[in-house]
matplotlib code that plots the C-alpha trace (Angstrom):
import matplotlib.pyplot as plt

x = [56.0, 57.3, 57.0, 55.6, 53.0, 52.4, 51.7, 49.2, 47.4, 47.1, 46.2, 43.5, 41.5, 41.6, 41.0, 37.7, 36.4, 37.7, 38.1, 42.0, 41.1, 40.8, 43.6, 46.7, 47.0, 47.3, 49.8, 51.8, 51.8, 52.2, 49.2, 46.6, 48.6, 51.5, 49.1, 47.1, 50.7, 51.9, 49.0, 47.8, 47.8, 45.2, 42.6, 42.9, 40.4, 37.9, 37.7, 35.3, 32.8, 32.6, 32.1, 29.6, 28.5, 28.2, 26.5, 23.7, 22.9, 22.6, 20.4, 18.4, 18.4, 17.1, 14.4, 13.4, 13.1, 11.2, 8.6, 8.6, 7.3, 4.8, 3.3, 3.7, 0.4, 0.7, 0.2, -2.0, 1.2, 1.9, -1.4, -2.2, 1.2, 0.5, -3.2, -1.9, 1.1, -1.1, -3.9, -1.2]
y = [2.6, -0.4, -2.7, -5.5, -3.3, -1.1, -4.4, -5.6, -2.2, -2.3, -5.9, -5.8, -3.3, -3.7, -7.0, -5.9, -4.2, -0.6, 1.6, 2.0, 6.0, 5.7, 3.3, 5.2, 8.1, 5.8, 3.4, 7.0, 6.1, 9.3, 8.4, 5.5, 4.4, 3.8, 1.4, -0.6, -1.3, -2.7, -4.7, -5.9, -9.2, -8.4, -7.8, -11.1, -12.8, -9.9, -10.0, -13.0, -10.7, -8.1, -10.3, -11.7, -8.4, -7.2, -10.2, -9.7, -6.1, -6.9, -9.6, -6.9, -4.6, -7.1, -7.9, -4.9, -3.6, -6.6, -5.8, -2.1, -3.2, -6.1, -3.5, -0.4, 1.1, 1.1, 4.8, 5.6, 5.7, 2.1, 0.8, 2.9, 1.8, -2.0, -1.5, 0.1, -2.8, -5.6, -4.6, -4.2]
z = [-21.8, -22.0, -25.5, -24.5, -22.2, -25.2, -27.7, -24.6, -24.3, -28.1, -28.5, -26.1, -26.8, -30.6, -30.7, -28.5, -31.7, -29.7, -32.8, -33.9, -33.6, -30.2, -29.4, -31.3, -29.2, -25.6, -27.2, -28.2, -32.0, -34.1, -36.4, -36.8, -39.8, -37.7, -35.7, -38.1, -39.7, -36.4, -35.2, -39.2, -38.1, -35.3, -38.3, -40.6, -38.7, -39.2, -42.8, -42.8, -40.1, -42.3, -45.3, -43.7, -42.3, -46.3, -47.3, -44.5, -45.6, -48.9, -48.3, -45.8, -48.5, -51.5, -49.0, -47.6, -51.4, -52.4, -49.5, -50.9, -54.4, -53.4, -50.7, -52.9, -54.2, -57.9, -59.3, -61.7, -64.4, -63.9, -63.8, -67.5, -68.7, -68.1, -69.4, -72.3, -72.9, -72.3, -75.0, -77.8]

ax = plt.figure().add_subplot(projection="3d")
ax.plot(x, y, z, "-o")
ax.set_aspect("equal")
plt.show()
């Protein structure tokens, strides 16, 4: 295969969000290292997605654990420890 049709059947794909896994062995590269040392530069701009990916789940997760303890039913444990705390 050519190299410039190799770079293009790499490029393309990856820059599609196609999993580097599944690219490698089409472009002939020995091993997926080989590949995301070639085409590094293709990732740079996903770094701020999946910062702002992370930030989103973590904001998902504060919420969602948040709506777990306002909706929660208190046990009887908590409510005697907080009886217990608040008449001392």
């Amino acid at each position: 295969m050519p190299k410039d049709a190799r770079h293009t059947a790499a490029s393309l794909p990856i820059s599609a969000d196609a999993n580097v896994k599944a690219v490698h062995p089409h472009i002939r590269h020995k091993s997926v290292t080989m590949t995301l040392g070639t085409y590094a530069d293709l990732f740079d701009d996903d770094l701020d997605a999946v910062a702002q990916r992370l930030h989103d789940a973590a904001a998902v997760a504060r919420e969602e654990t948040a709506d777990q303890l306002r909706t929660s039913e208190p046990n009887a444990e908590s409510f005697i420890g907080r009886a217990g705390a608040a008449g001392q």
